[in-house]
C-alpha positions in Angstrom: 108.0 83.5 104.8 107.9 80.4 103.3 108.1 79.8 98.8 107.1 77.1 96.7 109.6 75.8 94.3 107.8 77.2 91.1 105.5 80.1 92.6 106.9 83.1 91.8 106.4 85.2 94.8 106.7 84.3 98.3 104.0 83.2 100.7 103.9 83.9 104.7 105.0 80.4 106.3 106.0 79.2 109.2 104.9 77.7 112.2 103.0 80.8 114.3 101.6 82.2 110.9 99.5 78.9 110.8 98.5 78.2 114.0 98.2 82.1 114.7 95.7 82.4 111.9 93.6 79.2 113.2 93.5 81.0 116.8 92.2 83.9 115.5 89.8 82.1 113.4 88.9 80.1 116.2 87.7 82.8 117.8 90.8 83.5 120.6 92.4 86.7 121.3 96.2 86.0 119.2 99.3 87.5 119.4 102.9 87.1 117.4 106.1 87.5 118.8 108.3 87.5 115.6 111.4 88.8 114.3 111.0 90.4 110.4 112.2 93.5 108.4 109.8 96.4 108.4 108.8 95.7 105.1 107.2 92.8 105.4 103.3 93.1 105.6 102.8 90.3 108.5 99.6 92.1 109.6 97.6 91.9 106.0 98.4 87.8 106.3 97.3 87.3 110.1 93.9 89.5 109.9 93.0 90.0 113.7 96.2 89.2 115.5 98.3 91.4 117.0 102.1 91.4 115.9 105.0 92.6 117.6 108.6 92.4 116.0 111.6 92.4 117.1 113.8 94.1 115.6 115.7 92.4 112.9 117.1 93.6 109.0 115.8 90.8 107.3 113.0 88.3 107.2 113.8 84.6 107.1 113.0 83.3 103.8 112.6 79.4 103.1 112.6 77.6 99.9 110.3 73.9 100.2 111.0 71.7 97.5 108.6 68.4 97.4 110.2 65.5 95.5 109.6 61.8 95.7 111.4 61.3 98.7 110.2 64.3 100.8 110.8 67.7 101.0 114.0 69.9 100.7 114.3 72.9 102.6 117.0 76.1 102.0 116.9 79.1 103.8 117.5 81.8 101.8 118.3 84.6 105.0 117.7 84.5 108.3 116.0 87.1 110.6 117.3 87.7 113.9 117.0 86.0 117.1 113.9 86.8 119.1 114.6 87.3 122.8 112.7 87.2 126.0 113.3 91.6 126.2 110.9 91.9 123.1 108.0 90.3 124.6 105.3 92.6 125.9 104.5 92.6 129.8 100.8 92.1 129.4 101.6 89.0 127.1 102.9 87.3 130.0 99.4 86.8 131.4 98.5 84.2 127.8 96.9 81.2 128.9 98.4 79.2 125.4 101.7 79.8 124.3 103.1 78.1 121.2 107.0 78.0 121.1 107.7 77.8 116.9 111.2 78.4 115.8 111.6 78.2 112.2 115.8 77.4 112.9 116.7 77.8 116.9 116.1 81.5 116.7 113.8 81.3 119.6 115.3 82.4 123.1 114.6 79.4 125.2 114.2 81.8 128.2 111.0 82.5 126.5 109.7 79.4 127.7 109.8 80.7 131.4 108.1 83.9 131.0 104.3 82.7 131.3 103.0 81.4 134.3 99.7 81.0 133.4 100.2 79.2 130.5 99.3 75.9 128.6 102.8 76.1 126.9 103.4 73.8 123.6 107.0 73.5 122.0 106.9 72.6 118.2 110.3 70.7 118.1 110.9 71.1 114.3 112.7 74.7 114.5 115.5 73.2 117.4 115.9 69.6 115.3 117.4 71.9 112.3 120.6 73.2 111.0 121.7 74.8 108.5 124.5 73.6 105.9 127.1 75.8 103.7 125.0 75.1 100.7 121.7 77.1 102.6 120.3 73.6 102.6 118.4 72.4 106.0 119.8 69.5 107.8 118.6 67.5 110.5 120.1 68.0 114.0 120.2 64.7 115.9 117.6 64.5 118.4 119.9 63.2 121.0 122.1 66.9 120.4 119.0 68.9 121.2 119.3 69.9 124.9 115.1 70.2 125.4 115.6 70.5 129.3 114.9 74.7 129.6 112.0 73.8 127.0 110.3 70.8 128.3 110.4 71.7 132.2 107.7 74.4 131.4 106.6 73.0 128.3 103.7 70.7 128.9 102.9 69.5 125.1 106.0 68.5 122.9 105.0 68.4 119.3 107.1 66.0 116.4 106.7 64.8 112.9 107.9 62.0 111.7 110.3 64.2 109.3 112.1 65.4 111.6 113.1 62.3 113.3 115.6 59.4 111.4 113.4 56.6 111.0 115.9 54.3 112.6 115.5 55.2 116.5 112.1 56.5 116.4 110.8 54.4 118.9 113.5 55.4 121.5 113.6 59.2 121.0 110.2 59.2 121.7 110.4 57.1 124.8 113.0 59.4 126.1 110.7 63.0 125.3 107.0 61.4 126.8 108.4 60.7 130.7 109.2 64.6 130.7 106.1 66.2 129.3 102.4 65.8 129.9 101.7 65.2 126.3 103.5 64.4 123.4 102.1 64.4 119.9 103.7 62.3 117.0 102.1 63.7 113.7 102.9 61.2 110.7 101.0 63.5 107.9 98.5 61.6 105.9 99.4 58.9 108.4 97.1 60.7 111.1 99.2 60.9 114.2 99.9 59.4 117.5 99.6 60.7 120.7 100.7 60.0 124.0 99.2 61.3 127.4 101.0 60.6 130.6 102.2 57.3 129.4 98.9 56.0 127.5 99.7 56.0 123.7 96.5 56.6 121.0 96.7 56.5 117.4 94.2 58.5 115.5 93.8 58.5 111.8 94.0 61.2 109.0 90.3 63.0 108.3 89.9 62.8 104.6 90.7 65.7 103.0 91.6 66.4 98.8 95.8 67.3 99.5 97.0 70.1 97.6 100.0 71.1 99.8 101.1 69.4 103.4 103.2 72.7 104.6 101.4 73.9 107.9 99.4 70.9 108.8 101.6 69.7 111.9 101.7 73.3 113.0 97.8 73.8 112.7 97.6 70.1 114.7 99.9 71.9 117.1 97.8 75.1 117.7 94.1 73.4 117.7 95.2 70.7 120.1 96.2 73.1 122.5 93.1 74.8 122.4 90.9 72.3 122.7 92.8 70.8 125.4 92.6 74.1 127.3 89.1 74.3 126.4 87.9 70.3 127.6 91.0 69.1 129.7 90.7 65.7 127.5 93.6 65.1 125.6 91.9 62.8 123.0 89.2 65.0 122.2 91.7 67.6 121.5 93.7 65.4 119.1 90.4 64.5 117.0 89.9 68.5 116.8 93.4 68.9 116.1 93.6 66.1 113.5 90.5 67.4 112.0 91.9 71.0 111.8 94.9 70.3 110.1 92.8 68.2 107.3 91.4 71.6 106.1 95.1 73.3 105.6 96.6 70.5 103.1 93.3 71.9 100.5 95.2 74.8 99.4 98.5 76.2 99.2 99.8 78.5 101.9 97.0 80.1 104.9 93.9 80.2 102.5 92.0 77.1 103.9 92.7 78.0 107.4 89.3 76.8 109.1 87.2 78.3 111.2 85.7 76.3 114.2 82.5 75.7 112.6 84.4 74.2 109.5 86.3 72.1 112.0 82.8 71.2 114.2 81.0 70.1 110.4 83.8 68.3 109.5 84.1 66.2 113.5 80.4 65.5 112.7 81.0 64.1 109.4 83.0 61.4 110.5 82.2 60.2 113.6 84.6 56.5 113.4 87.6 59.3 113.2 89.3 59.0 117.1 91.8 58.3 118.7 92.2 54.9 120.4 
């Protein structure tokens, strides 16, 4: 669960809430491997997907503050790790997987337990510790050891806040030789994308910005559907750029898009692709 710095109740966040929801809306069977207390009602937030928790005593809470220079994260409590022994036998037959820590929680073995699979790894939940103060702190990219990820990982997904600014360039020349696709998203900036070696830059769809939480992991989940779907990476980062303009409208899930929103939208601005 994520909470905004004046709401006064929380709100369910985090990167498989978002890009489980746009599944499901895009018409795909979905499933949630998460960790969470009993009491929190997961399933009345992801209409139509199937949850399965492991277990855990509490539910990780986050605190997003958006200031002038960015956003300040705390988390409040932390749920438990979610291992490789809670995932269900029939799951192993998915044919997309999206690996979305919120802060390392994730059992890397996961990665290895779907052959089948188009598997994505949203690098934002490894890239973050956590300080004495409950604040969220940056973990150098060069300290996260991606190798158990990125050998069965074929998509490697990264915004530009969780990088330092100063060696941008070369972290990201170090993750594209070991993945068949690595996406760059750069929020209002649009995002760049690079497909065994061949780097495209596609702009931001216009869209009235009410709240940027979820965008990168709804650009995640819609490019690896569409990817499945038509093989062709750059049509799949013009559906997943256009999907994660709906998400900024509104706060939280509420303007997750269906795929006709997303299609209406592709048709209304044609010039949007990446080149």
């Amino acid at each position: 669960p994520g909470q905004g710095d004046d709401a006064p109740a929380w709100r369910l966040g985090g990167t498989v809430s978002y890009a489980a929801l746009l599944a499901s809306r895009l018409g795909l069977s979905t499933a949630v491997l998460t960790a969470a207390a009993g009491d929190l009602p997961i399933e009345d937030a992801l209409p139509g997907v199937e949850i399965v928790r492991a277990p855990s005593a509490h539910s990780t809470q986050i605190r997003n503050v958006y200031g002038p220079s960015g956003r300040v994260q705390h988390i409040l409590q932390r749920a438990a790790p979610i291992r490789a022994d809670s995932l269900p036998d029939a799951w192993r037959r998915a044919e997309i997987v999206l690996l979305g820590p919120v802060t390392r929680e994730v059992d890397e073995a996961l990665a290895d337990c779907f052959p089948q699979a188009l598997i994505g790894v949203s690098a934002q939940g490894w890239l973050r510790d956590i300080g004495p103060d409950n604040r969220v702190r940056p973990v150098p990219p060069e300290r996260w050891q991606a190798d158990r990820l990125l050998q069965p990982g074929r998509v490697l997904f990264v915004s530009d806040e969780d990088l330092p600014k100063a060696n941008v360039e070369a972290v990201l020349d170090g993750w594209r030789g070991r993945v068949e696709a690595l996406a760059f998203t750069r929020a209002e900036r649009g995002a760049e994308v690079c497909h065994r070696g061949v780097w495209r830059r596609i702009g931001a769809f216009p869209a009235a910005a009410v709240d940027p939480t979820g965008a990168g992991d709804v650009f995640a989940a819609a490019f690896l559907i569409r990817y499945r779907e038509s093989g062709d990476p750059w049509e799949a980062t013009r559906f997943a750029a256009c999907a994660a303009s709906f998400i900024v409208e509104s706060e939280g899930l509420a303007n997750t898009p269906d795929r006709r929103m997303v299609e209406e939208r592709l048709r209304a601005y044609p010039e949007i692709v990446a080149r």
